[in-house]
C-alpha positions in Angstrom: 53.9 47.2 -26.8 54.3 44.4 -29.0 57.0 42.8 -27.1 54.4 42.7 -24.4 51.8 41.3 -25.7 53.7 38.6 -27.0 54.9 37.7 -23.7 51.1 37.5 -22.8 50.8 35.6 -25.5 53.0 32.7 -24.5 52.2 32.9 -21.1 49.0 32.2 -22.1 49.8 29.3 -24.3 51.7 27.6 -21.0 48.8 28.3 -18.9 45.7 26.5 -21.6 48.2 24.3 -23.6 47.5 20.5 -22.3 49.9 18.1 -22.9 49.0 14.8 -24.2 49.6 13.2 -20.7 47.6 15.9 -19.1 44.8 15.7 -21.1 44.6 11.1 -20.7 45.1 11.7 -16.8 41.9 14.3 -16.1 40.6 12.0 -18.8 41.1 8.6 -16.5 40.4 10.7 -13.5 37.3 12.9 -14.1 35.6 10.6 -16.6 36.2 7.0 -15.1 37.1 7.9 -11.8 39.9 5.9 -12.0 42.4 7.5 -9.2 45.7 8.3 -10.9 49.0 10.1 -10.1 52.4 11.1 -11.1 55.0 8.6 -11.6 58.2 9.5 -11.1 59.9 11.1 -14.2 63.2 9.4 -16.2 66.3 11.4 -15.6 68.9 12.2 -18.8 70.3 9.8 -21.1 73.0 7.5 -19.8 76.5 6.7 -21.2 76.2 5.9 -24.6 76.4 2.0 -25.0 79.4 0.2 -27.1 76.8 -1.0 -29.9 75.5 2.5 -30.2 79.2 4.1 -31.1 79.8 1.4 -33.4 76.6 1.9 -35.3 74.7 -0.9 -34.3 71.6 0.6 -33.5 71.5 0.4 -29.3 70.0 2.9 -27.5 71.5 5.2 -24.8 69.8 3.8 -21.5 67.7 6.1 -19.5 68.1 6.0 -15.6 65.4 6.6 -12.9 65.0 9.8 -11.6 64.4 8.2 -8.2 66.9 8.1 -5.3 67.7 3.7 -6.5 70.8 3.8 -9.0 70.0 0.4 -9.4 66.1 1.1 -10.2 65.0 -2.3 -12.4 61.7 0.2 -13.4 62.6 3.5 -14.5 60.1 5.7 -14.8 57.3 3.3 -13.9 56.8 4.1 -10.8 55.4 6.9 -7.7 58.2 8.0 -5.6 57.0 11.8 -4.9 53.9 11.6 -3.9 53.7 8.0 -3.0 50.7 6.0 -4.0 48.5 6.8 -1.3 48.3 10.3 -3.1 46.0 8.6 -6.4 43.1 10.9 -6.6 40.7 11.7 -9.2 40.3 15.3 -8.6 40.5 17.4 -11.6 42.4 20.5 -9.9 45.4 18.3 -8.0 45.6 16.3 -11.5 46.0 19.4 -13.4 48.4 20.9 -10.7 50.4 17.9 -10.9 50.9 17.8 -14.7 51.0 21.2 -15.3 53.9 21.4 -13.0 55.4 18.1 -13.9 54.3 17.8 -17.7 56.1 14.5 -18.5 55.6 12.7 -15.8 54.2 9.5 -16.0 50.2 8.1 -15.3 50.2 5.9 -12.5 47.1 4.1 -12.0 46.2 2.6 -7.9 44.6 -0.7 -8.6 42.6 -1.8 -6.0 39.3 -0.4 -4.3 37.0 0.5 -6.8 39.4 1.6 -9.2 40.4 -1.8 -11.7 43.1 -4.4 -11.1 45.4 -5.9 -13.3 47.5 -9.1 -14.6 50.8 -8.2 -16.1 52.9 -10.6 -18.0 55.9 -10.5 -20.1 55.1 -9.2 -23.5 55.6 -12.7 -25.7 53.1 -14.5 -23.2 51.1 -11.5 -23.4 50.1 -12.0 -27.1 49.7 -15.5 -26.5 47.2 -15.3 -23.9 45.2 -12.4 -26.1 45.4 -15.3 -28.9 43.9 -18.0 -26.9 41.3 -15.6 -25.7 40.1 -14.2 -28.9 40.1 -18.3 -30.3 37.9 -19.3 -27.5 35.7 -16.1 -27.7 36.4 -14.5 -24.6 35.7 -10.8 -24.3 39.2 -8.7 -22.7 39.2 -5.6 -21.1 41.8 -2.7 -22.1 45.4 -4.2 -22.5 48.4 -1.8 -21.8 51.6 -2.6 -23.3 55.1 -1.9 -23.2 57.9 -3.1 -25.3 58.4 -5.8 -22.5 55.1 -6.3 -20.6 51.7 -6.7 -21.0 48.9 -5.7 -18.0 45.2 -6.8 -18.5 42.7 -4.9 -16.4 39.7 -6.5 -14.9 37.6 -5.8 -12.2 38.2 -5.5 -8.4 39.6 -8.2 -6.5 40.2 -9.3 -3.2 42.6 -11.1 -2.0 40.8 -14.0 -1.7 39.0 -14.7 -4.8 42.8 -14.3 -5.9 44.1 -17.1 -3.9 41.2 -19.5 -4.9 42.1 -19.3 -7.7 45.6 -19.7 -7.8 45.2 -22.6 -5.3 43.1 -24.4 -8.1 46.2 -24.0 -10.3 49.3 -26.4 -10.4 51.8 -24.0 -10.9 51.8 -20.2 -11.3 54.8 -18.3 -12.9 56.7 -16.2 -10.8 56.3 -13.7 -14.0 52.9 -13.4 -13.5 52.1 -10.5 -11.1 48.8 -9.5 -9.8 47.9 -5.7 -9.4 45.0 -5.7 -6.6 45.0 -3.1 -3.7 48.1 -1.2 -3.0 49.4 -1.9 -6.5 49.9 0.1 -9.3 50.2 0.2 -13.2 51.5 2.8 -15.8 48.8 3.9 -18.2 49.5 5.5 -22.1 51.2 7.8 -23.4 54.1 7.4 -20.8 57.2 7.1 -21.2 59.8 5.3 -19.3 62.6 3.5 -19.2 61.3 0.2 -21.3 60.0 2.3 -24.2 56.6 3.6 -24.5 53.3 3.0 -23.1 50.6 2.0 -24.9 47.0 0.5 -25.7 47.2 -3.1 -27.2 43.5 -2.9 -26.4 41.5 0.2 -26.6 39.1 1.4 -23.2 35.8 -0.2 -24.5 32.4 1.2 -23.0 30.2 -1.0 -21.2 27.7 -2.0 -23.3 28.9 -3.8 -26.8 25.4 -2.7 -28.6 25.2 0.6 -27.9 28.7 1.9 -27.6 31.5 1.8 -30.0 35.1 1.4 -28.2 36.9 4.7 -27.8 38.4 6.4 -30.6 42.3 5.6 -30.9 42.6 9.4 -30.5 42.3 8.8 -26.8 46.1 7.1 -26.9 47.1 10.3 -27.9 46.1 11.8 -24.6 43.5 13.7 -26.5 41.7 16.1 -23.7 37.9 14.9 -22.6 34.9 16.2 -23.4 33.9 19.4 -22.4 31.6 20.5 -20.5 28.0 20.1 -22.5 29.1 16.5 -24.3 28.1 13.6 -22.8 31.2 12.0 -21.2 31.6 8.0 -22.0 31.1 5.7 -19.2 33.9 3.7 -17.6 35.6 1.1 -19.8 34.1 -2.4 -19.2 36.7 -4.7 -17.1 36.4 -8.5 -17.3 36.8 -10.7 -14.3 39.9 -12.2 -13.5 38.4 -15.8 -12.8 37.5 -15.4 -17.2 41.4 -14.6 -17.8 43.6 -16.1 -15.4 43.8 -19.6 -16.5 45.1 -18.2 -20.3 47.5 -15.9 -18.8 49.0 -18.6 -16.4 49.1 -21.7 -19.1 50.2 -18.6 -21.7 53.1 -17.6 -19.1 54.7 -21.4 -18.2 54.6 -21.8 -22.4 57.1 -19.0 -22.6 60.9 -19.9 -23.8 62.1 -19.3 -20.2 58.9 -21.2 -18.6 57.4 -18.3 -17.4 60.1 -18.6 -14.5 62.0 -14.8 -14.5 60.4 -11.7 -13.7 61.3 -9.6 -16.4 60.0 -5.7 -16.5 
């Protein structure tokens, strides 16, 4: 009798327990409707590098789970289901990750759900600088060890191009996340390293709301049902941003020329 009840036991645990990347993606999806899905997973540890047997502190590479042994983005990106799959309904998001529990969050830009600039990381924290100097509220930053993606609002494609035509050069490392694009929200992992919030989600109004707690980088589950849920994080517009990220990008050592993940 004991034997089977703890059986029940765990069973039960498997079928309540939320992981931390459940618990941001119903978050993202039920509470700011943004439409989200599962990237496609890393696969096991690669060959163990030179520096790493001789004790100089590299790191086994991980490779993309995907079908490309060549992937450049492991791990930060939808393969199975593709991205036309993003939804924000709770039961497919908790099918998804219950099945798949360390997959990735893969955020659609595009349509009412936000865009994004990504940059490499060093411009990244150049262009926050400059914005913060000049007084010029951001909207949630997500980093990884090697790029940084702003979100704003929706765009269309051609706000975008005026205002790159109004630009003398833009950086081929500079990419723009509009419809049919995608970007990896926290706590993923993949193959650069972790995923995380330079800049916390901040509610709409500055006044009234404080920005969310940094529990939510955990992947802390939303608010039941009875608490009031925060509204959607407040997105800048690109036309406020884009002329620090694009100066921030052609001051980088490599003039903002290579596109580096």
């Amino acid at each position: 009798m004991r034997e089977i009840l703890g059986r029940r036991r765990k069973i039960l645990f498997r079928r309540t327990g939320r992981s931390a990347l459940l618990g941001a993606a119903l978050h993202c999806a039920t509470e700011w409707q943004w439409p989200v899905l599962p990237g496609v997973a890393l696969g096991p540890a690669g060959r163990q590098p030179a520096g790493a047997r001789l004790g100089l502190g590299e790191r086994p590479t991980r490779r993309c789970s995907c079908p490309d042994p060549d992937c450049v983005v492991p791990g930060a990106h939808p393969f199975d289901p593709g991205l036309l799959a993003a939804t924000t309904d709770a039961r497919m998001v908790r099918w998804w990750w219950t099945n798949r529990p360390s997959a990735p969050i893969v955020l659609a830009t595009g349509g009412r759900a936000p865009c994004a600039v990504s940059l490499p990381a060093v411009a990244g924290a150049r262009a926050l600088a400059a914005l913060d100097h000049f007084g010029v509220r951001v909207g949630p930053v997500v980093a990884t060890p090697t790029r940084w993606s702003l979100l704003v609002s929706p765009y269309g494609l051609a706000e975008l191009g005026e205002l790159l035509h109004s630009q003398d050069w833009v950086p081929s490392s500079l990419r723009f996340h509009g419809e049919g694009g995608y970007v990896v929200l926290p706590p993923s992992q993949i193959g650069a390293g972790r995923v995380r919030w330079e800049r916390l989600p901040a509610a709409p109004k500055l006044s009234t709301a404080p920005p969310l707690s940094p529990s939510f980088e955990r992947g802390d589950p939303p608010a039941q049902k009875g608490t009031p849920s925060p509204a959607a994080p407040w997105l800048p517009k690109v036309a406020t941003i884009v002329d620090a990220l694009v100066t921030a990008s052609t001051s980088t050592p490599d003039g903002g020329s290579r596109l580096a993940y």
